[in-house]
Steps between C-alpha positions, in 0.01 A plus 500: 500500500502586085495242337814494214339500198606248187771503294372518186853367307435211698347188349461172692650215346236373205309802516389529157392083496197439556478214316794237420524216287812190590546249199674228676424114448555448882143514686741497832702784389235701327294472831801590715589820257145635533505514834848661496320750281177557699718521846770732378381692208199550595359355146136428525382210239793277372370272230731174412577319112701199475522567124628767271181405322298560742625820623485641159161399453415668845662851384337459148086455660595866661619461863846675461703466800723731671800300544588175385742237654598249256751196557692450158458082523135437450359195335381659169808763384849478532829750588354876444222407288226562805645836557526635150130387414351671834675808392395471171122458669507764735821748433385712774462250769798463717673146525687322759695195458511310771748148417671280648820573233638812554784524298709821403449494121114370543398774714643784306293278192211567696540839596559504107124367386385734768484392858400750731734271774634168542451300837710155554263287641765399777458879636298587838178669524648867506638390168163549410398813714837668281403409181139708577635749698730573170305470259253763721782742432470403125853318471615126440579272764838281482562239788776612761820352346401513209844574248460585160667252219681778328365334174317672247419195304326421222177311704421852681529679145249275353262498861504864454398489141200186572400732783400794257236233309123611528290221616391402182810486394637314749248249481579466108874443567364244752344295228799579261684330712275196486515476105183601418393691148440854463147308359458315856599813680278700360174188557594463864525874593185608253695755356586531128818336304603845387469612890755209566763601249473847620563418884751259422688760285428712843634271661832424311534874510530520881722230533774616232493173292453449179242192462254263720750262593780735624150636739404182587909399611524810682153440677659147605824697626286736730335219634774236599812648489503650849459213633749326331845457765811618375761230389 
């Protein structure tokens, strides 16, 4: 009997991870989720962060990951914040939300900053299996039912801007946005004052406004707005 020999279109689901990173503050669920992973994706070494922090931190000492799956609520960022500074970290590195909210308007904010897929977290395990098997074939995953808003509003405009930030920049927004000094910018990042003004002008640039507070406002918009329910 010949043996039929393999289709090389074909890709199992998760093919290309072989190494997966889920920033959840839910020991239960992150434990659950890996072995969702490891079962149907065939994804060899999951790694788990219960902080943005922390999976920053891990990314940043060199261990990149294939895929991330990050739940929006964690303990330490709020809204899309999590998202846009991952992509900032990584741009290359493909990111799937995985939340409990899965609202119209806030997945099409995260598809915005650059999700690679968004999973509710009510969905089954093949929810998962999908959102590998389609991002195998190098395209975004949406959960079945999923109906566009039919808004173009002004919160996805200025995710789509935040999501073009470099991670420097991003990270000097982030203390913009805190009230710091170009002076106590440039001291906690080691860089120099006229570096600051430069990246900040960078920065203004990208986002179409016209000073630090109009960046810092629409920074604040990207973030919360999404999540805020329509009146």
């Amino acid at each position: 009997m010949t043996a039929t020999p393999p289709d090389p279109d074909h890709h199992p689901p998760g093919a290309f991870v072989a190494r997966a990173l889920i920033v959840d503050d839910h020991p239960l669920f992150c434990d659950a989720l890996a072995l969702t992973l490891r079962a149907l994706g065939g994804v060899g070494e999951v790694e788990t962060a219960h902080t943005l922090a922390a999976a920053i931190a891990w990314i940043e000492a060199g261990t990149v990951p294939d895929l991330v799956l990050l739940d929006l609520d964690l303990p330490d960022v709020e809204g899309l914040e999590g998202l846009l500074r991952l992509r900032a970290a990584e741009p290359a590195m493909p990111v799937i939300v995985v939340s409990s909210m899965a609202d119209a308007r806030l997945i099409e904010a995260a598809l915005s900053a650059g999700a690679a897929g968004f999973v509710p977290k009510h969905s089954g395990r093949e929810a998962i299996r999908a959102a590998l098997d389609a991002l195998t074939r190098g395209e975004s995953y949406l959960p079945d039912g999923f109906v566009p808003s039919g808004e173009n509003s002004e919160t996805q405009d200025a995710v789509t801007r935040l999501a073009q930030l470099t991670r420097q920049q991003a990270r000097i927004l982030e203390l913009l946005c805190q009230g710091r000094l170009n002076k106590q910018i440039a001291w906690e990042l080691s860089i120099a004052e006229t570096t600051v003004k430069a990246h900040v002008t960078a920065i203004m640039r990208k986002l179409g406004v016209q000073s630090r507070t109009q960046a810092v406002l629409m920074a604040q918009q990207a973030r919360f707005a999404a999540f805020v329910p329509e009146g």
